[in-house]
N, C-alpha and C positions, 0 to 999 in steps of 0.2 A: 729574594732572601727566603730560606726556609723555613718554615715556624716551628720553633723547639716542642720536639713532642713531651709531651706527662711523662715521668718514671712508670715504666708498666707494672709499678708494685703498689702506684698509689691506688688507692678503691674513688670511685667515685661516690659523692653521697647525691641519693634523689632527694635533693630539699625543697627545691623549685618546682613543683611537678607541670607541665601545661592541662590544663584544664580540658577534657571532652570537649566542650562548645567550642573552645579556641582551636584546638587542633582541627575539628573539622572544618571549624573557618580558613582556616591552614591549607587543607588541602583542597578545597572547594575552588582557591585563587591557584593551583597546579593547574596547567595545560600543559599536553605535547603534542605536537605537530603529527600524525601517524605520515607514512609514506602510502605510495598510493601502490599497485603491483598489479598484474593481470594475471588470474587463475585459471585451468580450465574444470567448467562445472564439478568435473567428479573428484574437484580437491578442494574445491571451495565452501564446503559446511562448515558450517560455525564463524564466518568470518563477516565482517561486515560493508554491506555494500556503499562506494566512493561513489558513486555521480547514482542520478536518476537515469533508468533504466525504460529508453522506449521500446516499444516493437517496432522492429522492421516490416512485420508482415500481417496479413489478415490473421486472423484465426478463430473460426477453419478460414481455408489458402480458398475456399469451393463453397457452395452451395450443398448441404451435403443429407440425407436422411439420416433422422434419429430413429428410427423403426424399420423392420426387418417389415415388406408390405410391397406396394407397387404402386408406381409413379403413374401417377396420371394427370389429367387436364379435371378440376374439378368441379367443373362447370360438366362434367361427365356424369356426376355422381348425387346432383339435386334432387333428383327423381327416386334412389335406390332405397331400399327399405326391405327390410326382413320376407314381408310376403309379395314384393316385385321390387328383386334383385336387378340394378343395371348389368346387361352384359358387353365390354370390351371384348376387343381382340388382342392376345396376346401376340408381341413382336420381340420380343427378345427377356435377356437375364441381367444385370449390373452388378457383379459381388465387387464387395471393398478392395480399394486400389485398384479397380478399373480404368485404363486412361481411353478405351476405345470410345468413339463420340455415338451417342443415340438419338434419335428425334421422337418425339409421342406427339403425334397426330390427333386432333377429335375422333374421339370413338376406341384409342387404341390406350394400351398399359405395358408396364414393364415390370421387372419382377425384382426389384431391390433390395440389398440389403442394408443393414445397419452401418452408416460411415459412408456408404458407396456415393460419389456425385450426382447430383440431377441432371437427368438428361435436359436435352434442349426442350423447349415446346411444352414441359411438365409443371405443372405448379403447386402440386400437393401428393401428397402420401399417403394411401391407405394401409392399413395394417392389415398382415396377414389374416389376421384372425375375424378379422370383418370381410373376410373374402371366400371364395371357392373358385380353385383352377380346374377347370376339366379340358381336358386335350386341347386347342388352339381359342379356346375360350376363360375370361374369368370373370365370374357373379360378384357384383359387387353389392354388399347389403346395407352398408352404411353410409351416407354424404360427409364430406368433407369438405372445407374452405381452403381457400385458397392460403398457402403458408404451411399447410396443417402436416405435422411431424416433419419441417423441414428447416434445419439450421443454417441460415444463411451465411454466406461471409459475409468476415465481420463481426457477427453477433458477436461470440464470446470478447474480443479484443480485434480492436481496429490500430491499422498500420497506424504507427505515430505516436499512439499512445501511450501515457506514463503506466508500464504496468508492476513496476516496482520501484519504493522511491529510497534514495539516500539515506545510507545509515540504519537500514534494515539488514538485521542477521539474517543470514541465508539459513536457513533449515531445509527439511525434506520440501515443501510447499514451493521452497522460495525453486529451488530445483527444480523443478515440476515445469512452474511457469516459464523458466528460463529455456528450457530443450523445448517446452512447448512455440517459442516462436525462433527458435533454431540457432541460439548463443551459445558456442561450446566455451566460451569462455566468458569471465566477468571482470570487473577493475573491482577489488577492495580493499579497504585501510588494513596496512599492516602496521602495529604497535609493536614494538620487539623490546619484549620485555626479561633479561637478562637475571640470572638466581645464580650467586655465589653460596655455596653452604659450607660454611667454616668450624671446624672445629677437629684437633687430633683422635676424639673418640669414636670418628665415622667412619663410614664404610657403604658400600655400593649395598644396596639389595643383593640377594645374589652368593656376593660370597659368603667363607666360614665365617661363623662371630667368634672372634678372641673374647677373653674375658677381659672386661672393662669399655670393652666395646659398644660401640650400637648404631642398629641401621639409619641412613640417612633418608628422613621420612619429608621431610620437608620440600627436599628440590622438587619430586614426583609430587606432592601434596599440590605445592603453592603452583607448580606449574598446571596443573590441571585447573587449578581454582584462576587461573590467569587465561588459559582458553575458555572457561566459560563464560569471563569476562567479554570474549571476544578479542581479546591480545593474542599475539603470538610467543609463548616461553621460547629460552632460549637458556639451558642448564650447562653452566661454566664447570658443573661437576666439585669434588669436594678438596676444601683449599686446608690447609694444615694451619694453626694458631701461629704464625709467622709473617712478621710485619711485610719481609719484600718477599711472599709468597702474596702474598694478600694485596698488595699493590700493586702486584702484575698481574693479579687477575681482574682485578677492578678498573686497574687503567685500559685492559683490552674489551672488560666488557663496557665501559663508558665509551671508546670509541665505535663500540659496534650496532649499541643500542639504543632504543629510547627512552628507557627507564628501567635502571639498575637495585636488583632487591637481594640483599645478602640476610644472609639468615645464622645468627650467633653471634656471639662476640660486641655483645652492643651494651653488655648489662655491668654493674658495680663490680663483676670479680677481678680476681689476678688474672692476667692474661686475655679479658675482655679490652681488645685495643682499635677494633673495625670505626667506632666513635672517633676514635684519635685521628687516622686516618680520612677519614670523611670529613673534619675539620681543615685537617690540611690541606687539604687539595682544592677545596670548596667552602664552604658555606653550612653552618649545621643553622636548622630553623628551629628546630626542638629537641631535645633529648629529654626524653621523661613525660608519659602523658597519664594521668591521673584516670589510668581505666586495669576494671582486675578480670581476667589475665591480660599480660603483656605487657607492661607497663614502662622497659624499658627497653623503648622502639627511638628512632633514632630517624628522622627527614633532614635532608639535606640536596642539597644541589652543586653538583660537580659541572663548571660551565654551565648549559641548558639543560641538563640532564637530571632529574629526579633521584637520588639513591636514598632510595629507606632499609636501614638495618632492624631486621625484624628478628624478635626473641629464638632464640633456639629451642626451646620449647615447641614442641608442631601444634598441641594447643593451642598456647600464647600467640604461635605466628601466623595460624588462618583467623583466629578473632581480628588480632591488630588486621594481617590483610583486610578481611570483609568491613572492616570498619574504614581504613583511612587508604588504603593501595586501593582497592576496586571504584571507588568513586573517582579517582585518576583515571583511570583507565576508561571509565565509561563516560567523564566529563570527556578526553582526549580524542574519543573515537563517534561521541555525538549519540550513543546509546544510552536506555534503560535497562537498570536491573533486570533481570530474568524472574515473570512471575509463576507464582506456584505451579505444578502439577495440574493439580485435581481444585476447583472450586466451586460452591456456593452458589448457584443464582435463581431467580424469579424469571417464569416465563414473560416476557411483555408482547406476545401473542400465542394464539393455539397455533397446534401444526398438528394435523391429521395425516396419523399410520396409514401405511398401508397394507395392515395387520401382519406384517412381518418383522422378525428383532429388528431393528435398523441402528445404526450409527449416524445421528445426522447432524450436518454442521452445522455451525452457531457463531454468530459475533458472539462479542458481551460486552455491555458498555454501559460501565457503572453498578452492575451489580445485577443485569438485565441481559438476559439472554434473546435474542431476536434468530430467526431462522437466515441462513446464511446459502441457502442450498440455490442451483441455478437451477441445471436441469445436469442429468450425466454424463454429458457432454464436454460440459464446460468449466477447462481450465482455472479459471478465475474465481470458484468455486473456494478453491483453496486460500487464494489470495484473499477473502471475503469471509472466510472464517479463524476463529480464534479457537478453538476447540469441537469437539465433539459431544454429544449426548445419547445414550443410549437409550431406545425406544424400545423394549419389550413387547414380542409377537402379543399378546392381549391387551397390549393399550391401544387401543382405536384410535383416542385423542387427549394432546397434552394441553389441560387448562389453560390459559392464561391468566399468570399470578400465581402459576404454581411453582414449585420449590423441584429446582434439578440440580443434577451435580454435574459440571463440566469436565473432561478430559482432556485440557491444556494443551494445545501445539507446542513444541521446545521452545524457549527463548520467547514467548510472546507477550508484547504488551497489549493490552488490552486499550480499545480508542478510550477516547475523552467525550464527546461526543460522535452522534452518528445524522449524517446529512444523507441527505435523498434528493435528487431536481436535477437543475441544470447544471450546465459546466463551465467553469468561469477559474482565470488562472487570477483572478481576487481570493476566490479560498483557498486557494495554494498559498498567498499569501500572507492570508490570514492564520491559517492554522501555522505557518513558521513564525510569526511573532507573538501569538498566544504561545507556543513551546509546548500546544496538547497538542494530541493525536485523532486527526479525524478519521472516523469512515466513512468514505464521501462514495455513494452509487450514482455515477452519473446518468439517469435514465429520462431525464427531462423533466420542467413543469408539472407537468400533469402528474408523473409516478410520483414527484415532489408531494402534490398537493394530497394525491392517494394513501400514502404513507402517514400522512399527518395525520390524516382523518381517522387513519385504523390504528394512532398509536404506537405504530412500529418506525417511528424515526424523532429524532431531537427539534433537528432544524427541517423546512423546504426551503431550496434554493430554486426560486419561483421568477421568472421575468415572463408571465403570461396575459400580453395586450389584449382589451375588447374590442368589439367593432368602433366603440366610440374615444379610442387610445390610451385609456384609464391602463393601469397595470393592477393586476392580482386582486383588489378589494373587491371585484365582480366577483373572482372567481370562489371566495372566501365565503359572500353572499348567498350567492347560489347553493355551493354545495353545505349550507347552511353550517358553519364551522362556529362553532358559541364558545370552543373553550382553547382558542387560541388566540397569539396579536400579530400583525404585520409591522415585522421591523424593517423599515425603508434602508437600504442599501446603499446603492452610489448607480450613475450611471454609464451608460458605454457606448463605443460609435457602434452600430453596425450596418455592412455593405458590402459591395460585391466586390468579389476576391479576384484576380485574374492575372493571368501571365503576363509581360513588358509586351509582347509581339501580340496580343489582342486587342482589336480598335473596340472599345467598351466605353461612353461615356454620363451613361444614366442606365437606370431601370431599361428605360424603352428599345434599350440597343441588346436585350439578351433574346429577345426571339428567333429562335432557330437553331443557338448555343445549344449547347450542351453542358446543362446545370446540373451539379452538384448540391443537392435540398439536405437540409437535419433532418433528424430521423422525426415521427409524427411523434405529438406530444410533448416537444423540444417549444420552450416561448418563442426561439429565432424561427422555426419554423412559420409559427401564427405569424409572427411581426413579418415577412416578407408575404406571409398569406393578404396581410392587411394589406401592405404596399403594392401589391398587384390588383387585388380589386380598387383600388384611387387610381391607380394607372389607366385600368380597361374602364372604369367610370370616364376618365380624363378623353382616354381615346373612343369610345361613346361604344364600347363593343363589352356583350359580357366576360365577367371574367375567366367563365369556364372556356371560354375561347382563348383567351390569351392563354391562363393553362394549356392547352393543345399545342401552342408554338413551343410551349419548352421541355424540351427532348430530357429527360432527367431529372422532370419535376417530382414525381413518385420515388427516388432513391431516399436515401436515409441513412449519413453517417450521424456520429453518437456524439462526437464533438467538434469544435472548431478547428484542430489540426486536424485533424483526418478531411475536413472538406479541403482544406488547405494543401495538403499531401497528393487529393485528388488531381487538384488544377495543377500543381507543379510534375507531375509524374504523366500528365496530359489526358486523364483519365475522363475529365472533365472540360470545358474551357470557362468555365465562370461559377465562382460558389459563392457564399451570403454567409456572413457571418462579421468576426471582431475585429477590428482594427492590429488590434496587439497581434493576435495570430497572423494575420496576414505580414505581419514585417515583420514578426520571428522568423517567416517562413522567404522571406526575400522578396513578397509578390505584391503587386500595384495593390490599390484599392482605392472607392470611391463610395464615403459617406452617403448611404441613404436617409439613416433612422437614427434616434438614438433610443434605447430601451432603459427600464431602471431595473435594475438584479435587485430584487427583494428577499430577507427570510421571513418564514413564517416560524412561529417558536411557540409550542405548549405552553400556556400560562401557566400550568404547578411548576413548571420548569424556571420561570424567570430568575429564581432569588437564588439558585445553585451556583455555587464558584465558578464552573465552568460556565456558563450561559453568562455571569458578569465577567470574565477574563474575555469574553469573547464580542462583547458589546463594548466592552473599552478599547479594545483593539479596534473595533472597527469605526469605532467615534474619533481616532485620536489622529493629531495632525501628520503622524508616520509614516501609518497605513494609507492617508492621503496623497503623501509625496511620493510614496511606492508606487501607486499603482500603474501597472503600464499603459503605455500611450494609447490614448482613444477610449480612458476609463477615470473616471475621474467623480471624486463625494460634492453635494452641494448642502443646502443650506438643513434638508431632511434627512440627511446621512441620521442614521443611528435613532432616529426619533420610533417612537414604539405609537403603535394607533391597532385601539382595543376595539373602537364602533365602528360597523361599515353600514 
């Protein structure tokens, strides 16, 4: 049965008005489901990404030089020095994107440039500028180490890894990373958010204006303030003050979309009837909310579908939007607001010019600007900053504690806290049930612990065993740290990782394998370091022997899937590391160790909302039931210990 509509002469009165608090408690309990859609890259800005986003592939794919120089062996170059130059023999050229193969020999060089692969036999880079080529000779003046100006695969991003997570806006950055590991396309939430603009007075942009007329500002307005939301508009164009004009466009766009926003006809006049309408078909939740402008806005729900009639007024209608429509849209799509431009922050370390303007990049995290920069090379540079700062050619160097102004990435929110250490899909965890935003640098223990020490991080995420099986309080010790606390974590299995068709039964069975090791600096590293000297103790032989048997022991990925990626893609036959990863990844495993993942956390820090949302998360029985297999809190989870 139909429900008899109002006489369209009656006026409404606003008597009842809903109160600001209550409406936005209104709409705070709105969700919509987005749809999920595949884009490719160069259509997909502004939109937000549906799944977590691994790499497929190393990146760089090669071993590659960062300097324009020549490759050599650098056990070549211990001797060389300004006034007794070593002299090489020149054997060939490598320019970028060369695929031809080269070998460097002891005694011999090649003439590289910047990006170009390393040859075989090579293990370091000299730069031109420390060099002299004369006809099938070249003087070398300056020693180099082994690594030195050479970006290995891997470095910047290893296959596997999350290098963009869920429900991140794609900006220019997000792009970047994305063709950097060769996605011409991505999956993201599409929100399809539908604008009716109703009223006989409008008119397109465009054409002539009759008198009494006026342009229709609203669709164009509210639809652009709906993409920056990260929605997709969808403008039904403009509906004339007519009940079944207004009904057929409203029932095609409730059938078409996710959440329907007409704009007019919601207010006390004659011929304001879109309220009427949205009663009957639906559900109104409010009419009338006690805020000036806009005041007579109009939520409602047609089946599961959202329809707010927002004031005709384009004032009136982006106020009301940014107040009660955009919080929908970014509770429904798993986003925050978009923060400012340009802001405000305090260096929380120096960073030394290199007396040229520079533009360089920056977290900011809390008010705190930290350097963000890798080296030129690498991709993830972007991913790792939140803006820019500009360094004027006469500033040598930028205080620490001094006062900069940021230059904003589009769309970004800025973290909650920033972590530095190890890598454990526990802070994955954790940071989804806190609802902050971490920066997590997975660079191991140690950068963990280095970080701490200079200031420039929140948390370590530290699992670094001593000779005597203690975790982290050595390490804390030692590097004499007086103004932090170690908050105990949980513990986890770890051991060797391996294909179904490998006979692997313990430790003792990987001599001769071919191991896949954490990169140095990593605690799983030390903890299998430990478990091989108790091995070569046990078998009465030193350990640097046992080291010798395993083919792969000097590799070094950055996380536990990518060791895991290793052995399943046969790159390896045996890796070390967490239980959880290994049955993410489909592949056996056999408990060695078990380690405890500890944070270390600055004491000015402790009594900050964020460092207690994140200590109660990690205390609470939850996070306990979450955590995946082979990872689990005991009786010190969460306990804070100030003396070592």
């Amino acid at each position: 049965m139909t429900k008899s509509r109002p006489n369209r002469m009656e006026r409404k009165e606003f008597r009842d008005l809903t109160s600001v608090e209550d409406a936005r408690k209104l709409v705070e309990q709105i969700r919509v489901q987005p749809d999920t859609i595949i884009l490719p890259i160069d259509k997909a800005v502004g939109h937000i990404i549906a799944d977590d986003i691994p790499s497929g592939v190393d990146v760089p794919a090669f071993n590659r030089s960062v300097k324009d120089g020549y490759a050599i062996r650098a056990k070549d170059t211990y001797q060389a020095s300004e006034p007794e130059p070593q002299e090489l023999r020149f054997i060939g050229s490598i320019p970028a994107g060369c695929t031809d193969k080269f070998f460097v020999n002891d005694g011999e060089t090649i003439e590289i440039s910047t990006g170009a692969p390393i040859p075989d036999g090579a293990d370091a880079v000299v730069m031109v500028e420390n060099t002299k080529q004369t006809g099938d000779s070249v003087l070398i003046y300056q020693p180099v180490h082994i690594g030195e100006n050479i970006m290995r695969a891997g470095t910047d991003i290893m296959k596997g890894e999350r290098i963009l997570r869920k429900n991140t806006r794609i900006g220019a950055r997000e792009i970047g990373v994305l063709a950097s590991i060769g996605m011409n396309e991505v999956p993201v939430k599409r929100l399809l958010v539908g604008i009716i603009s109703t009223g006989n007075e409008l008119i397109k942009p465009g054409e002539t204006l009759e008198a009494g007329m006026i342009y229709d500002a609203n669709s164009y307005a509210i639809a652009a303030a709906i993409e920056e939301c990260g929605g997709t508009a969808w403008i039904y164009g403009i509906v004339p003050d007519d009940a079944t004009s207004m009904e057929e466009a409203l029932d095609r766009a409730i059938n078409e979309c996710n959440i329907v926003l007409t704009s007019g006809s919601t207010s006390a006049g004659v011929g304001d009837i879109m309220y009427m309408i949205i009663e009957e078909k639906g559900e109104t939740l409010t009419h009338g909310i006690a805020i000036k402008p806009g005041k007579p806005v109009v939520i409602g729900m047609i089946g599961n579908v959202p329809t707010i009639g927002l004031p005709g007024n384009p004032t009136s209608a982006l106020s009301i939007f940014n107040e009660f429509v955009a919080p929908i849209i970014y509770n429904s799509l798993g986003v925050k607001p978009s923060f400012k431009t340009k802001v405000t922050a305090v260096m929380g370390t120096g960073i030394r010019s290199g007396g040229r303007e520079e533009l360089f990049p920056v977290g900011v995290v809390r008010g705190k600007a930290y350097p963000a920069d890798k080296t030129s090379g690498a991709i993830t540079t972007l991913s790792d900053a939140d803006g820019i700062i500009e360094i004027r050619a006469h500033t040598e160097y930028v205080e620490a504690g001094s006062e900069v102004e940021v230059t904003m990435f589009g769309n970004v929110r800025s973290p909650d806290l920033m972590f530095v250490g190890g890598q454990c899909p526990g802070v994955d965890l954790l940071e989804e049930m806190t609802g902050l935003v971490f920066r997590t640098l997975k660079m191991g223990s140690s950068a963990g612990f280095t970080a701490i020490s200079g200031g420039t991080t929140d948390i370590a995420c530290v699992n670094m065993v001593d000779s005597e099986g203690n975790y982290n309080s050595s390490v804390i010790t030692k590097m004499n740290l007086e103004d932090v606390v170690l908050v105990k974590g949980y513990r986890r299995e770890q051991g060797l990782i391996f294909s179904p068709d490998n006979h692997v039964y313990g430790l003792k069975d990987i001599s001769g394998l071919h191991l896949i090791n954490r990169n140095r600096g990593s605690g799983t590293r030390a903890l299998l370091d430990r478990e091989l000297g108790i091995l070569a103790e046990n078998m009465g032989i030193p350990r640097s022997e046992l080291i010798k048997s395993l083919k792969g022991y000097n590799s070094g990925s950055k996380t536990h899937r990518s060791v895991c990626d290793a052995v399943k893609s046969r790159k390896a036959d045996v890796g070390f590391g967490l239980r959880a990863a290994a049955e993410e990844a489909g592949l056996e495993f056999i408990p060695v160790a078990e380690d405890e993942f500890d944070f270390v956390i600055r004491k000015d820090l402790l009594d900050i909302e964020e460092i207690q949302t994140f200590l109660s998360a990690l205390r609470s029985e939850d996070f306990s039931k979450r955590l995946p297999t082979g990872m689990y809190t005991y009786e010190m989870t969460g306990s804070i210990i100030s003396s070592f």
